[in-house]
N, C-alpha and C positions, 0 to 999 in steps of 0.2 A: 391527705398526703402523708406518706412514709416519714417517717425521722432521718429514712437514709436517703429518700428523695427532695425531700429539702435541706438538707447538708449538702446534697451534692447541685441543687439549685444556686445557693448562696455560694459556692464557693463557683462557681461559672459566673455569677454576677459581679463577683468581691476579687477575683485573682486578675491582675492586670495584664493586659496581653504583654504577651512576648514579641522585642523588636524585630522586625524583618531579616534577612539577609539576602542582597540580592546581589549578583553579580554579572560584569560586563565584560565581553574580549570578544573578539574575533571570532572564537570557535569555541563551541564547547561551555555559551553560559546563558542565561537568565535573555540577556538581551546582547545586541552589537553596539548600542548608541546610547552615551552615558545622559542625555536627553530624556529618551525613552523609558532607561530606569530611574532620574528623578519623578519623572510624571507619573508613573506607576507606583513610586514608593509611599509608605505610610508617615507619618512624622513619627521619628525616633528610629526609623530603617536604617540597617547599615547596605554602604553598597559599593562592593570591592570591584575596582578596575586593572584589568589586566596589561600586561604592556601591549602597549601597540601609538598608532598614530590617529587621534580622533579628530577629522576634522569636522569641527561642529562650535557652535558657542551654545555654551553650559549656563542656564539661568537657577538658580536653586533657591524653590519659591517655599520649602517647608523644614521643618530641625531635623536636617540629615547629617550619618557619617559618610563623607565619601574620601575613603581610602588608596590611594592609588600602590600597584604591588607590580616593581619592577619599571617603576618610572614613564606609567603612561603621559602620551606627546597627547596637550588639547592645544588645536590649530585652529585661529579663527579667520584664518586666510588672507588677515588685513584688512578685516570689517571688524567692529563691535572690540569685544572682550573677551578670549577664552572662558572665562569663569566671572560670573558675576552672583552677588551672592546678596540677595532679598530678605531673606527671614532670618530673625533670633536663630542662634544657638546653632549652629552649623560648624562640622566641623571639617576643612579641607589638606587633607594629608598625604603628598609623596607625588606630586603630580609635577610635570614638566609642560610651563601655558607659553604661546607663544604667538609671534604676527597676529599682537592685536592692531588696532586701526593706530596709523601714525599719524597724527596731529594732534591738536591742542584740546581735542575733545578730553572728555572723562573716562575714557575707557584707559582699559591697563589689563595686565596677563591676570591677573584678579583684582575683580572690583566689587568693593563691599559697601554694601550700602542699608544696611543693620547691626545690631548688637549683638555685644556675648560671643560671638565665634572665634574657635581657632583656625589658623592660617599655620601649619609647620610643616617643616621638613619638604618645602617644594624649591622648583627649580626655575626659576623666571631669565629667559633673554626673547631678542628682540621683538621688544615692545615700544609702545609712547613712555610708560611706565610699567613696571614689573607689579605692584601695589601699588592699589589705590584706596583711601578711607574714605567717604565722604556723609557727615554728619552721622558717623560710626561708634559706639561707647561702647566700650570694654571687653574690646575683644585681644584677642592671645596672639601675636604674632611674633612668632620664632622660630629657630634653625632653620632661615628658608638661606638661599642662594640666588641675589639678584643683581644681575649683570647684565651686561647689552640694550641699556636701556636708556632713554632720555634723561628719565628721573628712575632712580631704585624702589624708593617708597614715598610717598603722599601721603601726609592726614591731613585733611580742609574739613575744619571744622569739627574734628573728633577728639572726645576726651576721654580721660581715664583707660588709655591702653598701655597693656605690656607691651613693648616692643625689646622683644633678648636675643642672644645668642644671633645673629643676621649675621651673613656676609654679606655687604654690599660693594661691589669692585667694579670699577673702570665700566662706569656709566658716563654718559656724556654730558652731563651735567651736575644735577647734583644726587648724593647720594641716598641723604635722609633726609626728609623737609618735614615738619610741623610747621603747619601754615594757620592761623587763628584756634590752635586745637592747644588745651588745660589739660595739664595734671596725670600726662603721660609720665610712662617710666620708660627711659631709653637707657637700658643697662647691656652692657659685654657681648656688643655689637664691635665687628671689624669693617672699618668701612675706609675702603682704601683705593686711592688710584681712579677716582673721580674726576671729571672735568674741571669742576668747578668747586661748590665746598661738598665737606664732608657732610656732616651733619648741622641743617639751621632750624632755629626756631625765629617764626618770623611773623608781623602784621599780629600782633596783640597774643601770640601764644605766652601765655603767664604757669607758674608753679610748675613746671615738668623740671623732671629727675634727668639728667642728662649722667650719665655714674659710667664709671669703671669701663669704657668705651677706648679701641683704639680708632683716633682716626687720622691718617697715614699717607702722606704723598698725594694729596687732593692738592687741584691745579689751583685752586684762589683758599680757603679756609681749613683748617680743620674742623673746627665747630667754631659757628657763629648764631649771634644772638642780636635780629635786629628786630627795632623797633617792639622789643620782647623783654617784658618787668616780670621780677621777683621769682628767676629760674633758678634751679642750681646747680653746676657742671663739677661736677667732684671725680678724683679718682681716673682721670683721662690720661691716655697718652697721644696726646694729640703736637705730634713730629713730622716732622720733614714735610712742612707745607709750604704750596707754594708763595703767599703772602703774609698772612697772618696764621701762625699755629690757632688761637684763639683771640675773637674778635667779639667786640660788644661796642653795639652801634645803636644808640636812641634808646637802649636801654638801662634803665634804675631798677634798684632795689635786689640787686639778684647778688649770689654767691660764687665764686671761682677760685675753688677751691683745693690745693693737692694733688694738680695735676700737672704731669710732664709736659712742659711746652718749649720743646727744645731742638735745635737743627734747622731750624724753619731759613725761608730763602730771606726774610724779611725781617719780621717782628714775631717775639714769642708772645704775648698777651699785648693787643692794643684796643686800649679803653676810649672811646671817641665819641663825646655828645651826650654820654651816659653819667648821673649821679646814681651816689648812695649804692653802691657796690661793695661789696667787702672781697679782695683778693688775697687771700691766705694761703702760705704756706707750700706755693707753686715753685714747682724750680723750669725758671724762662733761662735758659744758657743757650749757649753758642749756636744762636742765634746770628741773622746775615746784617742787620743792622742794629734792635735794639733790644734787650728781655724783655719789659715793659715800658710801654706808651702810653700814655695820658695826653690828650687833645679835648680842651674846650667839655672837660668833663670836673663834674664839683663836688664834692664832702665823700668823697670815697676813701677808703681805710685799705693802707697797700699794706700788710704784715706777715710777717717772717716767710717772704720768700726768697729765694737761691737764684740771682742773675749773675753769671760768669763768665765771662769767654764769649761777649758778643761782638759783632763787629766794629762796631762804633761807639755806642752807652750803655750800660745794664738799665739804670730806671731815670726816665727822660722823662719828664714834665715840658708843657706849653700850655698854654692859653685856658689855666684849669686853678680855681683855688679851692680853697676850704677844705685841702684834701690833707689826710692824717697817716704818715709813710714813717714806717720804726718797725724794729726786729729782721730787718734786713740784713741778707747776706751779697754785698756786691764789690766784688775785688775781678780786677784782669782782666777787664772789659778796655778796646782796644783804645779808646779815647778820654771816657770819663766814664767812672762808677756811678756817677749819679750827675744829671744835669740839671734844671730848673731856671725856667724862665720867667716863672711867675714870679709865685711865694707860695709856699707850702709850710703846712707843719713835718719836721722832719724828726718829731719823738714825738712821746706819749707823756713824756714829762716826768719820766723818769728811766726808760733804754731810750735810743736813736740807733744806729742805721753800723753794718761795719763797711765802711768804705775801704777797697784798695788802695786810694792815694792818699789815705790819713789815718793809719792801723798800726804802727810804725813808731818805736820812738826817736828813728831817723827822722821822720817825716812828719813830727810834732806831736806825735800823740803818748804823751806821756802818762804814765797810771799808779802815780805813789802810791794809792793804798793799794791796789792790786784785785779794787773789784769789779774788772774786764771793761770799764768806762776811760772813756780818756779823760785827763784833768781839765781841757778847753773845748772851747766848741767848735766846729767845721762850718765852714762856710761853704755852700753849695755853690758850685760854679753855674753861672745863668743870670743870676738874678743879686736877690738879699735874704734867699734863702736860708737859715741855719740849726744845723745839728748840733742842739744844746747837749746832749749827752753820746758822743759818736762811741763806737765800741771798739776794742782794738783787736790785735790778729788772733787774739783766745778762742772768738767768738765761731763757732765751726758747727752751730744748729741751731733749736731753737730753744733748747736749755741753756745752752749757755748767754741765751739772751734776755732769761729773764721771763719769756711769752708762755 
């Protein structure tokens, strides 16, 4: 053989093929049925869908692009799942799924049931659910639009996914759920106008990122955290909900942290049955009853956050000890700044708390040297609660307290 027939040998054996392109519509392509071009396609095939209305369910059993151009409709008629998605590394983009099967089954306008894919830029209503994960890792889901649905998104049993950019709006229940699923990131999603809560993690989901999320006018939570240890919900604006802005129920060990929990019908952060939390640095204001709630919850560390202007108490303790509450800002709340029915610690043992009804050198709180302490300590109304180092009305963040 030639030198120039085995160079050109080698490189027909060593050059990797080139992915497909295959394309679906109505008229004028490859195929009519976006079925037809998964089964025919290669893995690594891309395969562009035109608009139109498909009614079919889409099973996608190998690592395909399937791109939708112009918002094609997949219609499962109210059986199955529009799109259901079997193998690694698939990626489904620009598609509008719909009437998949209404019931309590596992179907949903996609439903993923492998790793590594992206899910972006689609269009999900009525459905059971718009997404679904189940025992799914690390796949990409963002900038979809999911509305008109039972639930907006599902993970059961899925870990390490990006969930970003989402809108989830005026589902009939709830909006985001992590249900027994680790070590997601749920970042600068809008999720508003739910039935029921916004976003929950729930039944043992541990370590997810809950960040930078609005979540907005949901009928019972903003975000809730039950039966769910060692989360951290940072950077939220989770307002105007219908009971609790932010809820933690049966869960320890987690972080709540810097976020707006404010306007709510009820309570802006209510901690219940949960130790060992750290609440930092949240502004819970005008609020319909209290900023912050404590129930039958223990050693948790309430600091420097902002409760003002709620309807009844800024930060309300019952049936909870060992818990460690200082750098606080709570003035103008319409009943008491701070209640306690227990006993708590109410400093760190060297700042405590600034109350509106003891900030005042009207109202006892005197500060001869002039370094933002009051000279005496505050009794917390409730109990025999007391604030050995209260702070007076200087106090207006969390520099000025010291934290």
């Amino acid at each position: 053989m030639s030198w120039t027939g085995l160079a050109i040998l080698l490189l027909v054996l060593f050059t990797p093929a080139l992915a497909g392109e295959i394309s679906v519509g109505p008229e004028g392509c490859d195929y009519e049925s976006i079925q037809a071009a998964v089964d025919a396609a290669d893995a690594g095939d891309s395969i562009d869908v035109m608009a139109g209305v498909y009614m079919e369910r889409v099973n996608v059993t190998k690592p395909l692009i399937l791109r939708g151009r112009g918002l094609p409709v997949v219609d499962a008629g109210g059986i199955g799942s529009p799109i259901t998605i079997l193998a690694d590394g698939i990626t489904v983009e620009g598609f509008a799924a719909q009437n998949a099967s209404v019931n309590w089954s596992a179907d949903g306008g996609i439903r993923v049931l492998s790793s590594n894919n992206t899910i972006q830029g689609n269009r999900l209503n009525n459905t059971w659910r718009d997404i679904i994960l189940i025992r799914s890792n690390g796949n990409a889901i963002r900038d979809n639009f999911l509305t008109g649905a039972q639930e907006g998104l599902l993970l059961l049993e899925s870990n390490d996914n990006s969930i970003i950019g989402n809108l989830i709006i005026e589902n009939e229940d709830d909006g985001l759920i992590l249900d027994n699923s680790s070590r997601n990131v749920v970042r600068e999603n809008q999720v508003i106008d739910n039935f029921d809560d916004g976003i929950i993690c729930i039944n043992g989901s541990e370590e997810n990122l809950v960040v930078n999320n609005l979540a907005s006018g949901n009928g019972w939570h903003g975000v809730e955290l039950f039966l769910a240890d060692n989360n951290t919900v940072s950077g939220n604006s989770a307002i105007g909900n219908g009971i609790c802005n932010i809820l933690l129920l049966g869960s320890d060990g987690c972080i709540v942290a810097d976020n707006q929990a404010c306007s709510g019908a009820n309570v802006g952060i209510f901690i219940i049955i949960s130790d060992e939390n750290e609440v930092v640095g949240n502004n819970a204001s005008e609020n319909g009853i209290a900023g912050i709630f404590i129930d039958r919850s223990y050693n948790n560390t309430m600091r420097a956050n902002q409760v003002m202007h709620n309807g009844l108490v800024g930060l309300w303790v019952i049936n909870s000890f060992g818990n460690e509450i200082y750098g606080n800002l709570a003035f103008d709340n319409i009943k008491y700044d701070a209640y306690d029915a227990s006993g708590n610690r109410w400093d760190d043992g060297r700042v405590g708390n600034r109350h509106g009804q003891f900030d005042e050198l009207w109202e006892g709180c005197k500060d001869v040297d002039a370094d933002g302490i009051c000279d005496r300590s505050y009794a917390i109304p409730g109990n025999e609660s007391v604030d050995e180092y209260p702070l007076t009305s200087a106090a207006r963040g969390p520099a000025d307290r010291g934290i």
